[in-house]
C-alpha positions in Angstrom: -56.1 50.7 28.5 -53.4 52.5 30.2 -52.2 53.9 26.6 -54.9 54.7 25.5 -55.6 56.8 28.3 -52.1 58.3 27.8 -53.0 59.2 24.1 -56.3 60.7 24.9 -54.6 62.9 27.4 -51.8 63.8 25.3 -54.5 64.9 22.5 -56.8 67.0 24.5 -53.3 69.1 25.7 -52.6 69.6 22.0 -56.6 70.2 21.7 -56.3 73.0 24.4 -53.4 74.2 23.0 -55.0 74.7 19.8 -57.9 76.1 21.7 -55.5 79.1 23.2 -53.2 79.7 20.1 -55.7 80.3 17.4 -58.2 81.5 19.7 -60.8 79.7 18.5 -63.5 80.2 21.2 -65.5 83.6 21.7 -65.0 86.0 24.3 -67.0 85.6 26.7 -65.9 81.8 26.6 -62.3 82.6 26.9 -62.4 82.3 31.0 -64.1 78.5 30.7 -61.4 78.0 27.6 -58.4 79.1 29.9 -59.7 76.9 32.5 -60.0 73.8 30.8 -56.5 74.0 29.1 -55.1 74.3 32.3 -57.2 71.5 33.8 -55.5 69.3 30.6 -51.8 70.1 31.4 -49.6 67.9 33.7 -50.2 69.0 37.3 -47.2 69.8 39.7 -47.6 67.9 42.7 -46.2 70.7 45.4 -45.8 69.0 48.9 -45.1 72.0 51.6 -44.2 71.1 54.9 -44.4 73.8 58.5 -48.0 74.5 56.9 -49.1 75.5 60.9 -46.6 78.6 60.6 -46.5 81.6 58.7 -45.0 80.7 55.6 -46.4 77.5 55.4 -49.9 78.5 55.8 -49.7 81.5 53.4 -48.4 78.8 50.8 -51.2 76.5 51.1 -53.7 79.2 51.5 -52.5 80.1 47.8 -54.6 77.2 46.4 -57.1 78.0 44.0 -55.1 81.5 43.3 -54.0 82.3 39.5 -50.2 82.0 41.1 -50.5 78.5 42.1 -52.6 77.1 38.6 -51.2 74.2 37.1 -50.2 73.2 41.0 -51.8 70.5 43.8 -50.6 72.3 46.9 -50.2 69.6 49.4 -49.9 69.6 53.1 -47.9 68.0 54.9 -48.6 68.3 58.9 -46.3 67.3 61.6 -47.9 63.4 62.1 -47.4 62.6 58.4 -43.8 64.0 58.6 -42.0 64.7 62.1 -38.7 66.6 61.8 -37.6 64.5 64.9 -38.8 60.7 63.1 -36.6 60.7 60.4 -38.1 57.4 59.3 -41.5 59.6 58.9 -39.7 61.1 55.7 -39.7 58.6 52.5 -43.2 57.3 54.0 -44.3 60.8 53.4 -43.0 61.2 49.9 -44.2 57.8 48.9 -47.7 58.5 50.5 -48.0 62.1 49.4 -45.6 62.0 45.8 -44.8 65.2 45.1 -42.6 66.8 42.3 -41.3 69.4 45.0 -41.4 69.8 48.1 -41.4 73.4 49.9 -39.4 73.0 53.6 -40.6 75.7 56.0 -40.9 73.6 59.5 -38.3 74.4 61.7 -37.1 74.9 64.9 -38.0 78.8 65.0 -37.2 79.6 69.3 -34.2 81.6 68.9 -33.7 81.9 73.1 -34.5 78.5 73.8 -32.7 76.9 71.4 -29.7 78.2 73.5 -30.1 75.7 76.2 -31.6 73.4 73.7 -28.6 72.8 71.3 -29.3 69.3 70.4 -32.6 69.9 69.7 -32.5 72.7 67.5 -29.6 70.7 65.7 -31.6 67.7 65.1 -34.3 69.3 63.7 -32.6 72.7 61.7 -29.2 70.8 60.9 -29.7 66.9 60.3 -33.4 66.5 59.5 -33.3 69.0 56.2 -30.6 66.8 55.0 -32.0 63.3 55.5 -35.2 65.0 53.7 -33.1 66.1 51.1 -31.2 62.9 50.9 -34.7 61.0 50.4 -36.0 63.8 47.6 -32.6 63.3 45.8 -33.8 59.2 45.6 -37.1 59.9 44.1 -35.8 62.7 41.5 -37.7 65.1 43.8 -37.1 69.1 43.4 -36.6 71.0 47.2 -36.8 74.3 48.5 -35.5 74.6 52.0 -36.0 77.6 53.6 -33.3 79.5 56.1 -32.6 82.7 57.7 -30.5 85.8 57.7 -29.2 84.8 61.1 -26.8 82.6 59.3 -24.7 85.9 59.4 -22.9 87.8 61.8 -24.3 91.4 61.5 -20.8 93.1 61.5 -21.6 93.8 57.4 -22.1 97.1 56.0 -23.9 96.5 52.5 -26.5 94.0 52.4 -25.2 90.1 52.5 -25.0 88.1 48.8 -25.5 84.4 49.1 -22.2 84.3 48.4 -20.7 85.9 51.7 -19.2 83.6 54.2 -21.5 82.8 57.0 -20.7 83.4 60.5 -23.7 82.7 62.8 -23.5 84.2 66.1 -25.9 81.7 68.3 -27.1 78.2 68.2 -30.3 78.9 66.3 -28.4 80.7 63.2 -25.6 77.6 63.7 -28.0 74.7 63.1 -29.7 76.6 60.3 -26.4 76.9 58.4 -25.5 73.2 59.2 -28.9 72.8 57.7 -28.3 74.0 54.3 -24.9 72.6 53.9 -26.1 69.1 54.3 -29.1 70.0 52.0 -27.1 70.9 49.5 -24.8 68.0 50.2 -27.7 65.5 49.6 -29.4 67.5 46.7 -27.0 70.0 45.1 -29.8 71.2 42.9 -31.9 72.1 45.8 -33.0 76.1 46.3 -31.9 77.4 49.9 -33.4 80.8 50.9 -32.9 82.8 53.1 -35.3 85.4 54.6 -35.3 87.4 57.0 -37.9 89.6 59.6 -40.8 87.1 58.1 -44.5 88.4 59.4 -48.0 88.5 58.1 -51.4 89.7 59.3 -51.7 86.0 61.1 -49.9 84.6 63.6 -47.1 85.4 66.0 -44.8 88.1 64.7 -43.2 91.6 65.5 -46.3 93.4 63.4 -48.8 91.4 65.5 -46.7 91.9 68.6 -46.8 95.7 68.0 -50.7 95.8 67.5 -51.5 94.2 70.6 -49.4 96.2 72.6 -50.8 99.3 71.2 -53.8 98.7 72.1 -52.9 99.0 75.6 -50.5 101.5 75.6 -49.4 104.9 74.8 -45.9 104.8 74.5 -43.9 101.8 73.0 -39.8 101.4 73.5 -38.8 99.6 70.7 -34.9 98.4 69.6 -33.2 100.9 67.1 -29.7 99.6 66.7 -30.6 96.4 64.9 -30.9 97.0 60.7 -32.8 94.9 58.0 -36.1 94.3 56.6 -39.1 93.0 57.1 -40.8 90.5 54.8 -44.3 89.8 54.4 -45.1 86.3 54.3 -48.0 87.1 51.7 -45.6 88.2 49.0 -42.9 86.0 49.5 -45.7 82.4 48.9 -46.4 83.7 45.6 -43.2 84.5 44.8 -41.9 81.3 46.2 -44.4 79.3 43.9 -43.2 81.2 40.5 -39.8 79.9 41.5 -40.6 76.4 41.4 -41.3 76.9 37.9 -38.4 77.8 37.4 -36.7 75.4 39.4 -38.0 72.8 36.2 -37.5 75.5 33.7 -34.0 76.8 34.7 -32.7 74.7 37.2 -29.0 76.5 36.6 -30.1 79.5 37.7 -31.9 78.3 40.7 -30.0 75.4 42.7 -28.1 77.0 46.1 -28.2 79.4 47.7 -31.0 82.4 47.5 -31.4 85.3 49.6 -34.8 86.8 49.4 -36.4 90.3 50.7 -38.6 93.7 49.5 -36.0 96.5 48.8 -35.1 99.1 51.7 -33.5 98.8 55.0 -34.7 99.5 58.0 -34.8 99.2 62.1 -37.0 97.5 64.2 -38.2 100.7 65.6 -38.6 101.9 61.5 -40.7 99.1 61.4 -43.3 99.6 64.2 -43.2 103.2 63.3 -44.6 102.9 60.1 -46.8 99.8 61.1 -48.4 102.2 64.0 -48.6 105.3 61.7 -50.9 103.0 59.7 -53.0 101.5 62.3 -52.5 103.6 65.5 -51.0 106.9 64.5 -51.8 107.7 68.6 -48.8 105.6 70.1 -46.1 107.2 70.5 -42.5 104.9 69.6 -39.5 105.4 71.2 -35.9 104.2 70.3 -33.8 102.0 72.6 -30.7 100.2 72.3 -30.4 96.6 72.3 -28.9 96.1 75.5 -32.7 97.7 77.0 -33.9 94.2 75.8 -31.2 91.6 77.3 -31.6 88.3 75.4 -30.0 84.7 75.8 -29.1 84.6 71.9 -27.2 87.4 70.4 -29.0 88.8 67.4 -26.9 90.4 64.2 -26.5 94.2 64.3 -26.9 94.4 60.4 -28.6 91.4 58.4 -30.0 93.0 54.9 -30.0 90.7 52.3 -29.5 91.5 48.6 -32.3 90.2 47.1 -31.6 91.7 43.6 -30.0 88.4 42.3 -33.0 86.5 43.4 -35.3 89.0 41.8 -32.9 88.9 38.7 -34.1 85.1 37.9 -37.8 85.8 38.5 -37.2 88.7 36.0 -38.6 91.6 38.0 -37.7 93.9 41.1 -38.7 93.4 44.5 -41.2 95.7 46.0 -40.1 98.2 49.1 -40.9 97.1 52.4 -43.0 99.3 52.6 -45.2 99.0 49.8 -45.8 94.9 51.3 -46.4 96.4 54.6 -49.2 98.6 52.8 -50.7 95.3 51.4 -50.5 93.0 54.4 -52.7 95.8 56.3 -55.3 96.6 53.8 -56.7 93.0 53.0 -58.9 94.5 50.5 -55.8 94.7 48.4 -54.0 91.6 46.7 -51.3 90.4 48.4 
């Protein structure tokens, strides 16, 4: 029974292949014909974890989009697999079975985690790579997301993936420890970095900016930090075209990543042109960063070079503020 099952699937792949090449349906069946050769293919099992957070939920909000056909986007909350239960982690992949599995949960309190080392450690530094370890077992492909804090700031043209890392607090530390012992475990494993993630949802700087706006007329806002914002929006579909890859090229995708739109920027840049868009009334003043005293020092200068990244996908990124443009008007695609 079972091969016979396995030849009748194998024939109706070669049917809809037949179906698409020699375009042998009419046009106005060509939608159902796409549709039903992609219902025949083999199906990637994507299993993404940190599905309550921004890039998570983004992610698994993709299902059902053209970006994610040929995919099962599968979530993977907290009491199925607990960064801080280690023994949650094969019981997952066994239960769930995924061909890759997408790592965005993390320990994300950049102040806190200064008086809560070991924590942040745990869950940024030793959980990725027992995951990783446990993927590598099964033959399962990993992305594991990280963070442009891994560096310094002191840099003056924006960071390759190949520049030494030199984090300057606990958070950025564990996150580096992170991808070394993911890497360790799983050397064909995708880290990528990102930095300045937000989206129309959630907690984040843009959302930060809004609500404050509303209640005031003047906003102080740091102008001595430089990067650039990503939108969480663009970065889930793009993230899903690399796991493609990741089976198609896996050379050109294993280590490390660095991800971004093109441009640089200053937080202040930033709520400026989010404000000119939604409340052009609200006036936004720059500060220094010593206005704002925090328990974690953040880096002065943390572009990333996201050209190589965007090499692999074969396209450029879009400017920062083009995404910006598409994460407020949700009438557009993101």
């Amino acid at each position: 029974n079972k091969r016979r099952k396995a030849k009748r699937h194998v024939n109706r792949i070669k049917w809809g292949k037949r179906m698409v090449n020699e375009g042998l349906f009419f046009k106005r069946q060509k939608a159902c014909q796409i549709v039903c050769y992609a219902h025949f293919l083999c199906v990637m099992r994507v299993m993404i974890t940190g599905t309550t957070g921004q890039l998570g939920g983004r992610l698994l909000a993709l299902a059902g989009h053209p970006v994610a056909w040929g995919k099962t986007l599968l979530a993977c909350s907290r009491d199925v697999l607990d960064l801080e239960k280690p023994e949650t982690f094969r019981l997952a992949l066994d239960r769930l079975r995924p061909d890759v599995v997408v790592s965005c949960a993390a320990y994300t309190a950049v102040d806190a985690a200064e008086d809560d080392a070991d924590r942040a450690c745990r869950i940024n530094g030793i959980a990725p790579g027992l995951l990783a370890k446990a993927c590598a077992e099964r033959n399962i492909r990993m992305v594991h997301m990280s963070t442009d804090y891994v560096f310094n700031g002191t840099g003056t043209r924006p960071y390759l993936p190949t520049d030494p890392p030199s984090p300057l607090g606990v958070y950025g530390t564990s996150k580096r420890e992170g991808e070394q012992a993911v890497l360790a475990a799983l050397p064909t494993a995708s880290i990528v970095r990102v930095s300045w993630l937000y989206d129309r949802d959630g907690r984040n700087f843009l959302n930060t900016m809004l609500r404050l706006a509303a209640d005031r007329e003047v906003l102080t806002v740091v102008d001595d930090q430089q990067g650039c914002p990503t939108h969480a929006g663009h970065l889930a579909e793009d993230l899903l075209h690399w796991v493609d890859l990741m089976v198609e090229q896996p050379e050109r995708t294993a280590g490390i990543q660095h991800y971004g739109h093109e441009g640089i920027t200053t937080w202040h840049g930033f709520a400026t042109a989010i404000l000119a868009r939604r409340a052009p009334h609200v006036e936004v003043r720059p500060v220094a960063t010593s206005a704002f005293p925090t328990k974690a020092r953040r880096p002065a200068y943390s572009k990333l070079d996201e050209r190589p990244f965007f090499e692999v996908l074969g396209r450029e990124s879009v400017a920062w503020e083009a995404a910006l443009e598409s994460c407020l008007a949700p009438t557009l695609p993101d």
